[in-house]
C-alpha positions, -999 to 999 in steps of 0.1 A, spaced: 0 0 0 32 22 -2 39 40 -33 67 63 -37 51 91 -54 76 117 -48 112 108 -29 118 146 -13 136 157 17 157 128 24 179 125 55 211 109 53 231 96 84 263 74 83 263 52 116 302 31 112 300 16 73 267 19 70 243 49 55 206 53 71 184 70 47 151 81 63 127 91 32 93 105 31 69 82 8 30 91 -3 7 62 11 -25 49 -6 -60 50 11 -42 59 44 -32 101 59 -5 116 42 29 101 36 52 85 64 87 78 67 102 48 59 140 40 74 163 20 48 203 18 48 230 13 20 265 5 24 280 17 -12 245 32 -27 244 7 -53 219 -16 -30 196 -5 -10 180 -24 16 142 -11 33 140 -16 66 104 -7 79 84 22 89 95 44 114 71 73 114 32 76 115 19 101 90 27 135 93 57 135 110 83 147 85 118 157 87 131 128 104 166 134 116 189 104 132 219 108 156 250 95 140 258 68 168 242 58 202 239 79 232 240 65 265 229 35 243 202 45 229 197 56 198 181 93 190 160 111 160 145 145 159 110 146 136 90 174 131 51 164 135 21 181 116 41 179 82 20 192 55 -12 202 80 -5 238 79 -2 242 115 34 250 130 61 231 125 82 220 160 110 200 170 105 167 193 134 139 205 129 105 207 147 72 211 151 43 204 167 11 212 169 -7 181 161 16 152 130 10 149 109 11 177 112 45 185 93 61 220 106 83 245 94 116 225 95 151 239 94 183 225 125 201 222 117 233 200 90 254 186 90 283 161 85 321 168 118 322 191 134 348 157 118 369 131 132 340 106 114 309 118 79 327 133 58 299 112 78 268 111 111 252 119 122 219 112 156 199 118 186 179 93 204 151 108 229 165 136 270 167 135 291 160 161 316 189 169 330 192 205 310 218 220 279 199 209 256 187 185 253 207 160 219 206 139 214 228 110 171 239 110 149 256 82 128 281 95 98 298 77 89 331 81 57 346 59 54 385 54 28 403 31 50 390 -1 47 355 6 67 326 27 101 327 28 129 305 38 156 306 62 188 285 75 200 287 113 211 266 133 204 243 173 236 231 193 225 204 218 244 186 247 266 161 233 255 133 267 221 149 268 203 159 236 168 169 251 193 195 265 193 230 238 229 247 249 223 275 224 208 287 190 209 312 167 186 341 168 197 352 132 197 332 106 228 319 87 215 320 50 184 337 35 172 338 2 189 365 -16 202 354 -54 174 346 -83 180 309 -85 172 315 -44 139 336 -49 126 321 -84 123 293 -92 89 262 -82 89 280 -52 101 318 -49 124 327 -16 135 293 -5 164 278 8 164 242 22 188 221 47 183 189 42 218 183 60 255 191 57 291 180 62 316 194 88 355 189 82 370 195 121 405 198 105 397 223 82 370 239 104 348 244 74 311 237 73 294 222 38 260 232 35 240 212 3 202 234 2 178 233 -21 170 266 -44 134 279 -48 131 241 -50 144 244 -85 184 240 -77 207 223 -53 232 251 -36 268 245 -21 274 271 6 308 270 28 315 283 59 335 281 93 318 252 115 334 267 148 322 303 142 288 285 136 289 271 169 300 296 187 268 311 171 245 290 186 260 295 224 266 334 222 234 341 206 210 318 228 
């Protein structure tokens, strides 16, 4: 009863040799599309493990490694209902049985993310987890989309050390503000080089492009924690 209509905001976390890809898929007769957990080791084959989120619940976001061990996700629930979009933890033990869940983050704490926020898969740094968020902000021209970003405790990630209260990217260029949808700019995750202290952010473009933007991961961090 799964049919992968449209394959769109993927989340991508290597855990040791292996890559979990959590991907949002369109359901028949049943609410709105869930989330469905698979992993890859070379991304040549692909192996589905099961359903890991009830509908609505997009934006699903895994921990690279266990904590305490557990595992740990963040989702965003009410995914494509209209209503604000938050940020919630939960765990699990196995992958796949996932409980635990408590809310970590709602919208409206920066001009940037008053309608909507949602997460990207977190990255280890020392002062914390760093997660990367979208936030949506909707003035008398229409929604637009921003880039911060969340540092969590590295032992305790129900536990917010900082964040940033402005954002990091905005949509400015044209392939940012035209394009299937004007003024966007989408995380859907990122890659941090600790030697080179440099920050790789992959985003989509007025969901029209993919965008490569560069930047120091430690001034990022030190972001979060000065700004909270």
């Amino acid at each position: 009863d799964i049919v992968n209509l449209n394959v769109i905001d993927n989340r991508v976390t290597p855990i040791g040799d292996t890559y979990y890809i959590l991907t949002p898929v369109s359901t028949m007769k049943y609410d709105s599309s869930v989330t469905i957990l698979g992993k890859t080791r070379d991304f040549k084959r692909y192996e589905l493990m099961d359903i890991v989120a009830l509908p609505r619940i997009g934006g699903v976001s895994l921990f690279p490694g266990k904590i305490g061990g557990r595992y740990y996700r963040l989702d965003r629930p009410g995914a494509g209902t209209g209503c604000y979009g938050t940020i919630w933890l939960g765990s699990s033990p196995d992958l796949i049985h996932w409980g635990r869940f408590r809310p970590l983050l709602a919208p409206g704490y920066a001009k940037w993310n008053g309608s909507k926020i949602g997460p990207t898969p977190p990255i280890r740094t020392p002062k914390g987890w760093l997660t990367l968020v979208h936030g949506v902000r909707t003035p008398c021209d229409g929604t637009h989309y921003y880039i911060g970003a969340v540092l969590f405790d590295l032992k305790n990630p129900a536990k917010i050390l900082g964040k940033t209260s402005s954002y990091l990217l905005a949509p400015e260029t044209d392939y940012e503000t035209r394009g299937n949808v004007d003024n966007v700019v989408f995380p859907c995750g990122a890659i941090a080089d600790l030697k080179k202290d440099e920050l790789r952010l992959y985003y989509g473009a007025a969901d029209t492009r993919i965008g490569l933007a560069t930047g120091c991961l430690s001034e990022v961090v030190d972001a979060c924690l000065r700004e909270l």
